[in-house]
C-alpha positions as CSV (number, residue, x, y, z in Angstrom):
1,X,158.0,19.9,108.5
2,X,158.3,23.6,109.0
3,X,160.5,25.5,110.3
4,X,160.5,27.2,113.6
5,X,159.4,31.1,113.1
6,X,163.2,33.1,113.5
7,X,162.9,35.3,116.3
8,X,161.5,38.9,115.2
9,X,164.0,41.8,114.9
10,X,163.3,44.9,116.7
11,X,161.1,47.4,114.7
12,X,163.7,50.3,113.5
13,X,162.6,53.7,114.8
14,X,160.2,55.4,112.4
15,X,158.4,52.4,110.9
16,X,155.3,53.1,112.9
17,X,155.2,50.4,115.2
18,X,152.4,50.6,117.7
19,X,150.7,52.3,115.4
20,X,147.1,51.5,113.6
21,X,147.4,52.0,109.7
22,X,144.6,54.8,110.2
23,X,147.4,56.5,112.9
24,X,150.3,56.1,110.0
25,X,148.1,57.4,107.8
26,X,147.0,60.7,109.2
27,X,150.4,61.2,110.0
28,X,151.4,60.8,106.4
29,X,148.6,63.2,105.3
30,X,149.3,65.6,107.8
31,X,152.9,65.6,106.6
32,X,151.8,65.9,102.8
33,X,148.8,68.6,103.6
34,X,150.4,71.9,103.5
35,X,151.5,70.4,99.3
36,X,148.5,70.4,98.3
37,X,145.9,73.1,97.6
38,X,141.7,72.0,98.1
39,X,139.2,72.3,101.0
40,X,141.2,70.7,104.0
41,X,137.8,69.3,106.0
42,X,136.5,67.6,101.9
43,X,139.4,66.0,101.8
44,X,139.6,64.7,105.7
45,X,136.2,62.9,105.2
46,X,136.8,61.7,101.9
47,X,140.4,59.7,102.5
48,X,139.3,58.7,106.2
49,X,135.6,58.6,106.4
50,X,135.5,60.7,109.5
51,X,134.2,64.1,110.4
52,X,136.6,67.1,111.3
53,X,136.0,66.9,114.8
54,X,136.2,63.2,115.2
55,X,139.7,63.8,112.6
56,X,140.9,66.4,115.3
57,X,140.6,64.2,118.6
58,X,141.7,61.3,116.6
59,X,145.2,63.6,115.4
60,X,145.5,65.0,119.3
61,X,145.4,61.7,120.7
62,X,148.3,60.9,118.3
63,X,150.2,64.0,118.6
64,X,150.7,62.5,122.9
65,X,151.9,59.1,121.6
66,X,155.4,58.5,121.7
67,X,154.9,56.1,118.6
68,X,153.7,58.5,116.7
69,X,156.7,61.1,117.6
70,X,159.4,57.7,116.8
71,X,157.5,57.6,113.1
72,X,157.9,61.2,112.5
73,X,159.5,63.1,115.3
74,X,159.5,66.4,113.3
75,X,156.0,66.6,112.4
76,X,155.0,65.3,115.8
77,X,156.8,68.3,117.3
78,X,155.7,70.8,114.9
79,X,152.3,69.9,115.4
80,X,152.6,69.6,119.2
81,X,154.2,73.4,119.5
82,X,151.2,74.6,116.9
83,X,148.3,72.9,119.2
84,X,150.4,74.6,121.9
85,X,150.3,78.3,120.5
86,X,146.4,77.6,119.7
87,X,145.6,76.7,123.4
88,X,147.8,79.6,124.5
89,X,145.9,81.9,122.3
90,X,142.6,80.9,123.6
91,X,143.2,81.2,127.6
92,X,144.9,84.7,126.3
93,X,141.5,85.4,124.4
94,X,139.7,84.1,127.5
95,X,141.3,86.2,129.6
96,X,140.9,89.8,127.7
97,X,137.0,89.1,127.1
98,X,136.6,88.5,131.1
99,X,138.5,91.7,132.1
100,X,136.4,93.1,129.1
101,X,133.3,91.6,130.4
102,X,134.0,93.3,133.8
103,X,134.9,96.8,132.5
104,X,131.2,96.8,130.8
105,X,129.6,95.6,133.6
106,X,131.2,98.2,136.2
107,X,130.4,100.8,133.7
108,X,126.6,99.6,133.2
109,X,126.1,99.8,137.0
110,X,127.5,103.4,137.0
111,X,125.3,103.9,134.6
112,X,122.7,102.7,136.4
113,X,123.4,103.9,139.9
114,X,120.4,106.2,140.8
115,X,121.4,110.0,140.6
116,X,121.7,112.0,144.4
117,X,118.5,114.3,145.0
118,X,119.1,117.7,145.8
C-alpha cells in the first residue's frame, strides 16, 4: 500500500512559483545579461527560440507579475523603473516633435500667405 501524499509546504518566496520555466528563465538571463558581452537579439533567439519582439512582450508581461517580482524582486524593479524612463522618454519625444511639427507648419503658411498688392 502507499502512503497518503503529505500535505505540500508552502512554496518559499523566490522559488518561482507560478511561474513557467520559460518565465524563470528569462528572468535568470535577464539577470545574467549585462555579464556577458555578444549581440543581445543572437543570443535571445538562440536560448529561447523567439524573436526580439515576441522576447519583449513576453519580458513586459512578466515584469507586471507579482510572481515574477517574489522570484527576483530586485531585477523586477530595476527593470520596471527602466521600461518606465523608456515610456517617459517617448511621450517626452512625442511631445517636442508635435510642438515641432506646429512651429513648421505655422511658419510654411507665413510663408505661403499671398503678399498685399500695392
Amino acid at each position: 500500500m502507499s502512503r497518503p501524499s503529505e500535505p505540500s509546504s508552502p512554496t518559499p518566496a523566490g522559488s518561482g512559483a507560478g511561474l513557467t520555466p520559460l518565465e524563470r528563465d528569462v528572468l535568470a538571463f535577464e539577470a545574467d545579461w549585462a555579464r556577458h558581452a555578444g549581440a543581445r537579439e543572437e543570443a535571445i533567439r538562440e536560448r529561447f527560440g523567439l524573436g526580439v519582439a515576441d522576447y519583449h512582450r513576453l519580458l513586459n508581461a512578466l515584469l507586471d507579475r507579482p510572481e515574477a517580482e517574489a522570484q527576483a524582486p530586485v531585477l523586477v524593479r530595476r527593470l520596471r523603473r527602466q521600461r518606465r524612463r523608456r515610456q517617459q522618454n517617448r511621450q517626452e519625444s512625442r511631445q517636442e516633435s508635435r510642438q515641432e511639427s506646429r512651429q513648421e507648419h505655422r511658419s510654411t503658411r507665413r510663408l505661403s500667405a499671398p503678399s498685399p498688392t500695392l
